[in-house]
Kinemage of the C-alpha trace (Angstrom):
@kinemage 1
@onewidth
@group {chain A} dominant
@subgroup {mainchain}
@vectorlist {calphas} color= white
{ca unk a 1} P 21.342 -3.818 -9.783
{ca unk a 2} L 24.849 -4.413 -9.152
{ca unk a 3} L 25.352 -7.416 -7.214
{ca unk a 4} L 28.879 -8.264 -5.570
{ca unk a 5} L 29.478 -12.141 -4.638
{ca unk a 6} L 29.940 -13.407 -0.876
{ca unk a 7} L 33.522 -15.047 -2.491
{ca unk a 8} L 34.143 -11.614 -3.767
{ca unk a 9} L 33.547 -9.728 -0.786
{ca unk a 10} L 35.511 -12.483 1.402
{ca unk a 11} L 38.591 -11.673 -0.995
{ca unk a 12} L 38.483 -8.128 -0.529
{ca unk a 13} L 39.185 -8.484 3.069
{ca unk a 14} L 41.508 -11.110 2.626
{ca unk a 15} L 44.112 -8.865 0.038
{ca unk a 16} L 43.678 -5.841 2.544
{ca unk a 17} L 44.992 -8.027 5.239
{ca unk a 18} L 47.577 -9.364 3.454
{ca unk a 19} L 48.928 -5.846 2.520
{ca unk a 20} L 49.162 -5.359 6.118
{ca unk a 21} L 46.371 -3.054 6.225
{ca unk a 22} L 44.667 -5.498 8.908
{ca unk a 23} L 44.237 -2.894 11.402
{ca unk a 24} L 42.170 -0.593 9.742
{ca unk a 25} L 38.284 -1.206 10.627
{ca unk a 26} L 36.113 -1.742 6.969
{ca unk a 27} L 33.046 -3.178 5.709
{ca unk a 28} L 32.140 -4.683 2.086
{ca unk a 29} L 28.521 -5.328 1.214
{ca unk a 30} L 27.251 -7.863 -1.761
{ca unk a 31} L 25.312 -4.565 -3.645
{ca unk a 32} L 26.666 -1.209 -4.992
{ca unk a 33} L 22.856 -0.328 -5.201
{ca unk a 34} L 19.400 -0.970 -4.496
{ca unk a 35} L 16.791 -0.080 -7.188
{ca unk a 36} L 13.587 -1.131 -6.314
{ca unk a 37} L 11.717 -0.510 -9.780
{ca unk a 38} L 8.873 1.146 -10.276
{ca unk a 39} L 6.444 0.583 -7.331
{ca unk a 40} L 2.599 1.325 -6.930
{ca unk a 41} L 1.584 3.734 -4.342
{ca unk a 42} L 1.133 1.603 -0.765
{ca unk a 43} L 2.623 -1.103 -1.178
{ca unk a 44} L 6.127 -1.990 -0.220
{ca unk a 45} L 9.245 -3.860 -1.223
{ca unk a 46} L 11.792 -4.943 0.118
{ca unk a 47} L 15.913 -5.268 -1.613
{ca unk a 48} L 18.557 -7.549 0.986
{ca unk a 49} L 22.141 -7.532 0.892
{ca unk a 50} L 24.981 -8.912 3.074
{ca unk a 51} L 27.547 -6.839 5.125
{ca unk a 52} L 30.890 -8.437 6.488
{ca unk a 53} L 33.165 -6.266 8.369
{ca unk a 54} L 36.943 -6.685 10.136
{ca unk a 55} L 39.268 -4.837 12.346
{ca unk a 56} L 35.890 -2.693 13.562
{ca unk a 57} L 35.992 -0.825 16.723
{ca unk a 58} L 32.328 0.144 17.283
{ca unk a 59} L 29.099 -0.715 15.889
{ca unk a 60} L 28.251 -0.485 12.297
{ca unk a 61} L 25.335 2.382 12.225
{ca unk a 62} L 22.539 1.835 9.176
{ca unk a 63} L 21.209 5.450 8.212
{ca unk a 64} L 19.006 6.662 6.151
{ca unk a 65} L 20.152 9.772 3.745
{ca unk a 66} L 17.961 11.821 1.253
{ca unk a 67} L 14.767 10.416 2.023
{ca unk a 68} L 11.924 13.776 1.526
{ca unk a 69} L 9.684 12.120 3.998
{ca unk a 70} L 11.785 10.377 6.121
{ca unk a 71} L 10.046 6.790 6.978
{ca unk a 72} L 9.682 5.625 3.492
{ca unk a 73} L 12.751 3.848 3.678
{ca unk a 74} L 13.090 1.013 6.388
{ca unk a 75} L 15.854 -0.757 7.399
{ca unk a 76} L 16.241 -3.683 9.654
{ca unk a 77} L 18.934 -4.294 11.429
{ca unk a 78} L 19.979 -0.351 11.835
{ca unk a 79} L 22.957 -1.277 13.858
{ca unk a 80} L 25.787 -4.196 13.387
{ca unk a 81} L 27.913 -5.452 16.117
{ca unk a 82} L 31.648 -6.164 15.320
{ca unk a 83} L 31.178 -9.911 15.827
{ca unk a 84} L 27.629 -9.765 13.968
{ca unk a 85} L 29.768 -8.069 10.772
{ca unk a 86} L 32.693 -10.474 11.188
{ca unk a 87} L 30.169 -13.274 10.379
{ca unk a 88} L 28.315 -11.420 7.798
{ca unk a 89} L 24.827 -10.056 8.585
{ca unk a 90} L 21.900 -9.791 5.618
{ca unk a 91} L 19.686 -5.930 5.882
{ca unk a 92} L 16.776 -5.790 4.798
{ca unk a 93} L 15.928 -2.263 3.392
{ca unk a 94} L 11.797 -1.919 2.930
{ca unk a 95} L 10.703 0.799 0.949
{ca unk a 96} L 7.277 1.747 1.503
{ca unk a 97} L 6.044 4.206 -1.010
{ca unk a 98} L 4.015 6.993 0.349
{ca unk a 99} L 4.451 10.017 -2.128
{ca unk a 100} L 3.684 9.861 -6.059
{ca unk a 101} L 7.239 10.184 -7.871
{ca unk a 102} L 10.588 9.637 -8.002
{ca unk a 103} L 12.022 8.021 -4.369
{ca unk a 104} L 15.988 8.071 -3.920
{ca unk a 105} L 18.315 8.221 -1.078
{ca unk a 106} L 21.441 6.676 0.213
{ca unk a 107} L 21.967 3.913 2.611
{ca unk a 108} L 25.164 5.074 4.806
{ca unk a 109} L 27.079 2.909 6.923
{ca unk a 110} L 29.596 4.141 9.254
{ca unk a 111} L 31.603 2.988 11.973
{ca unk a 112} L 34.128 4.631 14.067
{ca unk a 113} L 37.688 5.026 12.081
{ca unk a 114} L 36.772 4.114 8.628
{ca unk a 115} L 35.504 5.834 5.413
{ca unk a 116} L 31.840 5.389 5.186
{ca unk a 117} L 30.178 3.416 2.602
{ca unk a 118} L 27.210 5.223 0.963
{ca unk a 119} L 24.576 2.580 -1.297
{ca unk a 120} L 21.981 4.644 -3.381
{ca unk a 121} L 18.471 3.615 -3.308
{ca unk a 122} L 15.830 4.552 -6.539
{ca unk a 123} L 12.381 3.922 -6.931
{ca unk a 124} L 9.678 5.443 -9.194
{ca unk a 125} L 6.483 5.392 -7.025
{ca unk a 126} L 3.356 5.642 -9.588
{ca unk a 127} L -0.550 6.445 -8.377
{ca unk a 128} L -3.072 3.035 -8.125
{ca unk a 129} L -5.511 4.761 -10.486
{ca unk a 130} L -8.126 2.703 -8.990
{ca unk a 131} L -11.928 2.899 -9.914
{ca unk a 132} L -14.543 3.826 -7.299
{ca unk a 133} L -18.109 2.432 -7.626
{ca unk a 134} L -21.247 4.036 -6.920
{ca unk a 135} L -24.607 4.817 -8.055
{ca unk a 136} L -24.543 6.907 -11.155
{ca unk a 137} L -28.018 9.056 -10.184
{ca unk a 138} L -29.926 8.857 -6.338
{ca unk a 139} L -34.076 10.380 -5.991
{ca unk a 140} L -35.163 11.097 -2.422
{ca unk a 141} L -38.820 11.829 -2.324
{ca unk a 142} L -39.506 14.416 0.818
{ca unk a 143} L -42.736 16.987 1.218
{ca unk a 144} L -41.863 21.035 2.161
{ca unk a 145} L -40.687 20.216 6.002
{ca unk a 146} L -39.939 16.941 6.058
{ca unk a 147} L -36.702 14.828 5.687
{ca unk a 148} L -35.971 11.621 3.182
{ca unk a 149} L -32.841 9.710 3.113
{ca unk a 150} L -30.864 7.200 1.771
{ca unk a 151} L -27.604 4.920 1.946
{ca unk a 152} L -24.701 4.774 -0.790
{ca unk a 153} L -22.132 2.967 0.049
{ca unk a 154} L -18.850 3.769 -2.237
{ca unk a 155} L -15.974 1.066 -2.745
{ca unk a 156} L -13.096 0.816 -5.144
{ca unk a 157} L -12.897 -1.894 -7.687
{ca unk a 158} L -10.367 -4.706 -8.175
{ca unk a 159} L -6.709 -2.946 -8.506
{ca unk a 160} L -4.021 -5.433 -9.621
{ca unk a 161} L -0.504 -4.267 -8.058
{ca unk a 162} L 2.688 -4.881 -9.912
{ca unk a 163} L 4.220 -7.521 -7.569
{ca unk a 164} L 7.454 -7.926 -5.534
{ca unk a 165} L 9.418 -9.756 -7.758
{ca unk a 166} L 9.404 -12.369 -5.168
{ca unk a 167} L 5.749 -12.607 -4.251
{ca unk a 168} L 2.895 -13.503 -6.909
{ca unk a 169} L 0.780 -11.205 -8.146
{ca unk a 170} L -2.206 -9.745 -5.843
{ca unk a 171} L -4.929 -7.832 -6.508
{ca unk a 172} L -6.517 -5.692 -4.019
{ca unk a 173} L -10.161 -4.037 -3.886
{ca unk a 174} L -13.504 -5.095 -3.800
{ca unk a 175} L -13.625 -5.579 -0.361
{ca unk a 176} L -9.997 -7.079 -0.301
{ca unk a 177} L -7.638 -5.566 2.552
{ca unk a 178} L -5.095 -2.673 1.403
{ca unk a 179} L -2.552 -1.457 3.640
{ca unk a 180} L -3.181 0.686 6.252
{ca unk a 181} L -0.941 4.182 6.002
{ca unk a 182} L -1.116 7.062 7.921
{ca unk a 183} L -3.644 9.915 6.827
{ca unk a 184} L -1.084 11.950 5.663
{ca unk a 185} L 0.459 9.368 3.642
{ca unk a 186} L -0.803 10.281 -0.086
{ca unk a 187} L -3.932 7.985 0.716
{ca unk a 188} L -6.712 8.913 2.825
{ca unk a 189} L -10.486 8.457 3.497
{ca unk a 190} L -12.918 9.832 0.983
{ca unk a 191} L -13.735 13.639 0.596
{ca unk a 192} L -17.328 14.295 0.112
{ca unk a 193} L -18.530 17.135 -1.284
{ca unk a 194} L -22.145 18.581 -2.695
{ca unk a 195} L -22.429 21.193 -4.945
{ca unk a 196} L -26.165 22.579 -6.487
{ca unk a 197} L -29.497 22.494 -4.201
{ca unk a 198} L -28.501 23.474 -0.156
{ca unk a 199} L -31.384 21.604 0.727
{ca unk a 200} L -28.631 18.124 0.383
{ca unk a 201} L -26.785 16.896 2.459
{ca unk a 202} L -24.578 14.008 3.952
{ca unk a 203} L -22.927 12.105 6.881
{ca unk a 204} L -20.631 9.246 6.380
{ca unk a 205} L -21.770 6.825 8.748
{ca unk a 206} L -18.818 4.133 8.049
{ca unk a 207} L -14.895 4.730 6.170
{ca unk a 208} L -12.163 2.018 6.304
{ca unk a 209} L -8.859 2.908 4.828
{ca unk a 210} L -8.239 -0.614 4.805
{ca unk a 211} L -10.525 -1.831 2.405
{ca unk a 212} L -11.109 1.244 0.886
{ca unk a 213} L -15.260 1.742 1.321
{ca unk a 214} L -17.498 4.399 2.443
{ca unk a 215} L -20.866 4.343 3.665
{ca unk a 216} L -23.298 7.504 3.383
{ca unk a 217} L -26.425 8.960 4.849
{ca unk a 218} L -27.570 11.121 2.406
{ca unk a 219} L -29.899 13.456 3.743
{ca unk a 220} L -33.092 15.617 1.353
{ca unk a 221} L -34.748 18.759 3.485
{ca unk a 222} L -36.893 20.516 0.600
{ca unk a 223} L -38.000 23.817 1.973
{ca unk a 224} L -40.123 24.187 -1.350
{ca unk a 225} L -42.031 21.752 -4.061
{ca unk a 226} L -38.754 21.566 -5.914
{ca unk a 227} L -37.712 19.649 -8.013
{ca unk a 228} L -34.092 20.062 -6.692
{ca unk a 229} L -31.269 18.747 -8.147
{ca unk a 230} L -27.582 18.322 -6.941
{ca unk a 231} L -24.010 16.773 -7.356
{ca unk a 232} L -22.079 14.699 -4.603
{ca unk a 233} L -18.757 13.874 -5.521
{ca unk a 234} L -16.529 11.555 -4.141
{ca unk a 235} L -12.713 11.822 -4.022
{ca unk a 236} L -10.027 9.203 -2.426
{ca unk a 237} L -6.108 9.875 -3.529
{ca unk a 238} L -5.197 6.980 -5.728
{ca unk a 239} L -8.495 6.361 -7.775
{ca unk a 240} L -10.017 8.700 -9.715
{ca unk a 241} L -13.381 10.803 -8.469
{ca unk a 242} L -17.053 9.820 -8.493
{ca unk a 243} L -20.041 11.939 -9.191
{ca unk a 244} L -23.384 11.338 -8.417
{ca unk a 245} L -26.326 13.416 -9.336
{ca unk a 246} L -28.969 13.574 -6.786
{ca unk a 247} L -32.476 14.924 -7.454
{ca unk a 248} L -35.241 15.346 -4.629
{ca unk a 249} L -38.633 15.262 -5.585
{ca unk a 250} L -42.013 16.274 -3.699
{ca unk a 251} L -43.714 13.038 -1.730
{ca unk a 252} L -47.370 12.931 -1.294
{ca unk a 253} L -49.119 13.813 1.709
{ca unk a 254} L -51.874 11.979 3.275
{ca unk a 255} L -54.978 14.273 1.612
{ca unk a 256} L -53.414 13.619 -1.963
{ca unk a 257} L -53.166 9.676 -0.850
{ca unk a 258} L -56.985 10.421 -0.007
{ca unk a 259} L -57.930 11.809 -2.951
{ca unk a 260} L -56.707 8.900 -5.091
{ca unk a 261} L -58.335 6.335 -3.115
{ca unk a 262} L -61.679 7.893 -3.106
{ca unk a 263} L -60.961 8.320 -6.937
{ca unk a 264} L -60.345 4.444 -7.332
{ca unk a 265} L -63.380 3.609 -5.350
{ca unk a 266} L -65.353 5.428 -7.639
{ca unk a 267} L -63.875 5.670 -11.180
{ca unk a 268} L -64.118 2.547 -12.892
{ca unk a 269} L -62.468 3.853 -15.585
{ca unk a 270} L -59.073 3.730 -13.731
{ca unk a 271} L -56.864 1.396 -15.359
{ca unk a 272} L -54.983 1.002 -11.361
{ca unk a 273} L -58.356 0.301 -10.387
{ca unk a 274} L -59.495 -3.210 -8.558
{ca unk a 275} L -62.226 -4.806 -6.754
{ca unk a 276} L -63.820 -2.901 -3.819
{ca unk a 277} L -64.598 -5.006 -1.015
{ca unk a 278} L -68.227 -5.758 -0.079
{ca unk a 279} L -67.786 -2.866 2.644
{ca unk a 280} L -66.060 -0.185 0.290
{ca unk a 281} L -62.684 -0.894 1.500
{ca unk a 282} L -59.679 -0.784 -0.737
{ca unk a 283} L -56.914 -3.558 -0.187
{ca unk a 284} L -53.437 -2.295 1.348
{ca unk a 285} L -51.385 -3.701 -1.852
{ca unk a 286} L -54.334 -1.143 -4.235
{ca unk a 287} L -53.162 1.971 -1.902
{ca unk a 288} L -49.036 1.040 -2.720
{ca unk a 289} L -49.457 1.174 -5.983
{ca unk a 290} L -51.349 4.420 -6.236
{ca unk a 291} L -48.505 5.881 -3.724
{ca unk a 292} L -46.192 4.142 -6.303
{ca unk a 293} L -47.837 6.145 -9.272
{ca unk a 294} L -48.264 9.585 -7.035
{ca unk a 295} L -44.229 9.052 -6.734
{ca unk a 296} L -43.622 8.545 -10.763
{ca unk a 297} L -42.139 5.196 -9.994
């Protein structure tokens, strides 16, 4: 980056007005360019420079030229008073990279009656390539006409982001805020999808684009003994997708519960089986375990 001095600039105007050239308007700013570097998706930086102006007329107008989307490039002030440019004034330019890929455009300045001066802008914008994490496999455990569900909640790992050159380095993730950008800004809230068995389902209950989580109800409806098995995957531009495979299995009912108590009562044999109460009653924790076997847990 191409940096011009404040002594340099001051010069300039100084030799123009001693060539008698005083009454045309001008400006000279302190950078030919602004290269911002190679940036992460989301997260901004920011490149200042000073402008000092004489002889002008009208306002000095800040514009943005070039830019595909048209709000990735910020600039602050966008408009320069004569007196403000006789003093010198320092812009601020914030690029906030929205798009994957290269991101140039021109700064123009103009004012009425001189030439305008054009300062290009380059940045290389790459993904986050973050990491989601989830459960790997999910069983739901539902008998023909009934319903089982459960939660997963998806979140992205630690990402560490190449810092501003004057900020430290941060990481962002895990629960950590990450900026907020509009949906249509390259990142968005997950995409869910299921592919296999029709008989799963899903609603996301909870999704922050801040932090980067989701929260899901996934939903089992066997219409038959099964098994069933499935694949929900989950997507989020800037980290790369999730899949989880989901497999529903039939529950027992309340005659097959039953059965196996009456069996404990009276096979000895059982290697489950415990003491029988005085009255032939089976303790509560001797049922949960048998439900636990009947569900291959």
């Amino acid at each position: 980056m191409k940096r011009i001095s404040s002594l340099t600039v001051m010069l300039a105007i100084a030799v123009i007005q001693l060539l008698g050239q005083d009454v045309l308007p001008m400006v000279v700013v302190s950078q030919e360019a602004l290269d911002y570097g190679e940036l992460v998706l989301g997260y901004p930086r920011s490149q200042t420079f000073t402008v000092h102006g004489s002889n002008l007329m009208n306002d000095v107008t800040l514009t943005v030229d070039g830019d595909r989307h048209g709000y990735q490039y910020q600039v602050a002030p966008a408009t320069i008073t004569p007196q403000e440019a006789a003093s010198g004034v320092s812009v601020t330019v914030k690029l906030v990279p929205m798009f994957v890929g290269a991101c140039n455009a021109n700064l123009v300045l103009s004012s009425q009656g001189m030439q305008d001066v054009v300062i290009p802008m380059t940045a290389q914008v790459n993904n986050i390539n973050a990491t989601i994490i989830g459960s790997t496999s999910l069983a739901l455990y539902a008998a023909v006409g009934s319903m089982a569900t459960t939660t997963e909640v998806l979140r992205w790992a630690d990402v560490e982001i190449p810092p501003d050159p004057n900020t430290p380095v941060v990481r962002r993730g895990g629960g950590e805020t990450l900026m907020a950008l509009p949906d249509n800004a390259g990142i968005a809230n997950y995409n869910i999808s299921i592919t296999g068995a029709k008989c799963f389902s899903y609603m996301i209950v909870k999704s922050s684009n801040l932090v980067k989580t989701c929260t899901l109800r996934i939903i089992y409806r066997p219409t038959d003994d099964g098994p069933h098995y499935a694949t929900l995957r989950a997507e989020c531009a800037g980290a790369a997708p999730i899949n989880i495979q989901l497999e529903g299995k039939p529950a027992a009912g309340i005659s097959d519960v039953s059965s196996l108590i009456d069996l404990l009562i009276e096979d000895e044999s059982l290697p489950a089986a415990a003491d029988v109460n005085d009255d032939g009653k089976v303790s509560i924790s001797d049922v949960s375990c048998l439900i636990d076997r009947l569900l291959g847990k």
